[in-house]
Phi, psi and omega in degrees: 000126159317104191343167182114281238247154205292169171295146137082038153203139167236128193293103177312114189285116166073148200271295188073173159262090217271157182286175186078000185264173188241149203338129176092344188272173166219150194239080192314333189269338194253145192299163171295120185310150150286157170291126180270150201253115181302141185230137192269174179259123176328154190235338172263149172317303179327321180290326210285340206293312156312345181285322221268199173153279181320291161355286182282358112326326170288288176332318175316283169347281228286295182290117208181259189276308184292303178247019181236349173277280159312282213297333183280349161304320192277325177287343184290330192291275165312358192026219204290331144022275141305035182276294159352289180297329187310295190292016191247340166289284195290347180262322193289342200261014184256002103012260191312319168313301186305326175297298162299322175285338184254031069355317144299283186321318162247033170224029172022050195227142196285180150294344145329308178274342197258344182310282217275033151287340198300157174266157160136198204299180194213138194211081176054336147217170191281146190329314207257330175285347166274308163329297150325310185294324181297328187276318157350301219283333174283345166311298198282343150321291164309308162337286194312328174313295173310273168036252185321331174298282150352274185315330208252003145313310195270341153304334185266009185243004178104348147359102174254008171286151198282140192297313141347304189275351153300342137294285181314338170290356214238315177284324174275336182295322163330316189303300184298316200297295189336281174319324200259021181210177179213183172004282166332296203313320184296311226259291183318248186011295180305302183333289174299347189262302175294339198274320192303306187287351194253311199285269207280041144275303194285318212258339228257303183303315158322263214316353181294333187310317177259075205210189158251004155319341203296169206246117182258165192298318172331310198284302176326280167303017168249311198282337173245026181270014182021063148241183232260173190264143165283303176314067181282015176260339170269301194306339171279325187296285188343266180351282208286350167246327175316186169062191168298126190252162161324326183274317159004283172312329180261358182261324203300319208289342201250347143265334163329295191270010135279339169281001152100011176283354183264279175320339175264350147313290171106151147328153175289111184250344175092015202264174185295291238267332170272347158296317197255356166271296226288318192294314164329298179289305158309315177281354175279298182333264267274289186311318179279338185289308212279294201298322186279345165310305175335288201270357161279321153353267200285311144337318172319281175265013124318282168328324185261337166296345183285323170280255190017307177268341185244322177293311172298324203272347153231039177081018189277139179232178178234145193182160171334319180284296182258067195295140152002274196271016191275306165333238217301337171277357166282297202311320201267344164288322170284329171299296219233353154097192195304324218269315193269336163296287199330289176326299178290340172307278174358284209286323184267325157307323191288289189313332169259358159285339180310301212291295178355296199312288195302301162338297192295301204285014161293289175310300176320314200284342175287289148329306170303297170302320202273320174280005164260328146357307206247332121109031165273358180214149169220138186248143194264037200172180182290303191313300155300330155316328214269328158333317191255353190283330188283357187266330178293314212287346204219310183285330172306290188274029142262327199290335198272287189281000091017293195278304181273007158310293189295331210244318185058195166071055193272034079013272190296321184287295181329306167250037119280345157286315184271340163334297217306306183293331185291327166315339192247348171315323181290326165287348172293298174324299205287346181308300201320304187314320173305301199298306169329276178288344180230327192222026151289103177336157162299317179261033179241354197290129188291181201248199174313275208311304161339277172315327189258344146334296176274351162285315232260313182279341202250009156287336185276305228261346172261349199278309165325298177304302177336326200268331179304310192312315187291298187308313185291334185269353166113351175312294187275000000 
């Protein structure tokens, strides 16, 4: 602890002027920056495509909880019913995703730090980082939940160890993988994890073809007819965790800026050369953001064609008595044979360890940033940040596995996680709107079409938190 400093807080030396900012903002929390070494941004697809990476880190993420839990849930309720919100879930909120991300890029400020930049009231940080936190704390439910998903993948693959100790086996390989890497390590992994879980989605839904599942066009145009859910608490649940999720939203900004796009920007000097690297670089986000919308997009709605055809058309629903995946790898072992259990084991394992995976090493990075945030740290370097990221890194998936020992029902854990997150969308929306309109530079500002996207998403992500909110106190 710095000399000084009051008990149980530590004080951070000199406000200074961290790069990416413009003459006069401060980032009061945060350790002293490297010099940055400016780089202009690649300009052919090929470069920029080599460029991309924090997305599909996100992808990792994304597909996971949301979609081998929720979304087959919401089909089992609904069938087809509601293909239309899944893909409508996964395309509007990266508007907002994008938003958040070119904000960090050109003020090299973490999601923590532009939270707690926001105006209104304040209690040692501001009012929307306390929110965070709450959402935080369900988040790591939601983790614990995949856990427990996790276990009953590998049970269902002939596993015979009791699901506790196959948890604490899931938490501790997390730990480790984790602790023993940075950035690369996350971004390769995620890599191998989306391609795995994206390949053997798509085959797992082929095999429905030759099936009595199968999915006709008919089911399709039924799946795009916007009609409205009899449930609106799971199709809201659904919303707020497929896609980019709230915690999504908080993450994405923190690989961006390990992947170095705020730094190949450089300060704001007000100069032609830094406006044109910043644009530059924002269109490398903007290509990567796009490109993993793809490929969780179509996980997705895998993944929910998947309930649909096979869980709804046989009356089935999923809940805790009847988990998700013991279901569909008996049905499909009984259906579509040996070759097609495998496949889907396969394909439902990369995904919810892919989230495990990502979730944690997110959450640490959060965790590390939070306690400086709140002014419980001060780091005096990279080395030191990275130190306390390794302690998240290790204490985070024991709290998780911790949590479905005690709780079991991962389900039930899962979506406390996604409450906690559609409670913090709306307000992620109005941060995005702010950060647009007040405190984005001008010639970095996206154009009309653009601006009318992200209102249009960020009115959808309130009207979803708005009806949770209302509903859990009992209003609705």
């Amino acid at each position: 602890m710095l000399k000084g400093a009051r008990t149980g807080e530590a004080k951070c030396p000199g406000k200074g002027t961290g790069f990416g900012l413009d003459s006069g903002e401060t980032r009061p929390y945060a350790p002293p920056m490297p010099d940055p070494v400016h780089q202009d941004a690649p300009r052919s697809i090929g470069a920029i495509l080599r460029q991309i990476g924090p997305g599909l880190i996100l992808t990792a993420s994304i597909v996971g909880s949301g979609e081998v839990i929720a979304t087959p849930k919401l089909a089992a309720e609904a069938g087809f019913s509601l293909l239309w919100l899944i893909v409508l879930g996964c395309v509007i909120k990266v508007f907002v995703q994008v938003e958040l991300g070119r904000f960090a890029v050109a003020k090299g400020m973490t999601t923590l730090e532009a939270l707690d930049s926001m105006p209104g009231p304040r209690v040692r940080v501001s009012w929307l980082v306390w929110l965070w936190v709450f959402m935080y704390v369900g988040t790591i439910f939601q983790v614990a939940g995949i856990v427990g998903a996790v276990t009953q993948v590998l049970t269902s693959a002939g596993l015979t160890l009791n699901g506790k100790v196959l948890a604490l086996l899931i938490g501790g390989v997390t730990a480790a993988m984790l602790v023993a890497g940075r950035y690369r390590l996350v971004e390769r992994v995620s890599i191998v994890m989306v391609a795995g879980f994206t390949v053997c989605t798509i085959i797992a839904v082929g095999s429905l073809q030759w099936s009595d599942y199968a999915i006709t066009s008919a089911n399709l145009i039924d799946g795009f007819r916007f009609q409205m859910p009899e449930n609106f608490n799971t199709a809201f649940g659904a919303f707020g965790i497929i896609g980019v999720g709230a915690s999504e939203l908080i993450f994405y900004p923190y690989w961006v800026l390990e992947k170095g796009y705020a730094v190949n920007v450089g300060p704001n000097d007000g100069s032609t050369a830094w406006k044109d690297r910043a644009t530059g670089w924002m269109r490398v986000m903007q290509v990567d953001a796009w490109v993993s919308m793809v490929v969780y997009t179509v996980a997705t709605a895998a993944f929910f064609l998947l309930g649909a055809a096979v869980l709804h058309s046989s009356g089935l629903e999923v809940n805790d008595e009847n988990p998700m995946i013991p279901v569909l790898a008996k049905m499909y072992l009984q259906s579509f044979g040996q070759s097609s259990f495998v496949v889907f084991l396969i394909g439902a394992f990369f995904a919810l360890f892919s989230t495990t995976f990502v979730a944690t090493a997110s959450n640490a990075r959060l965790f590390a940033d939070g306690l400086q945030i709140f002014k419980l740290r001060c780091y005096d370097g990279e080395e030191s940040r990275q130190r306390m990221i390794k302690v998240g890194c290790v204490l985070l998936p024991a709290i998780s596995v911790v949590a479905f020992i005690t709780m079991g029902e991962p389900v039930k854990l899962v979506f406390i996680g996604a409450i906690a997150q559609g409670l913090m969308l709306p307000f992620l929306a109005i941060a995005a709107l702010y950060f647009r309109h007040v405190r984005t530079d001008a010639a970095l500002r996206p154009g009309t079409a653009w601006t009318f996207c992200l209102w249009f998403a960020a009115i959808a992500m309130m009207v979803a938190g708005g009806y949770q909110i209302l509903t859990k106190f009992g209003i609705l």
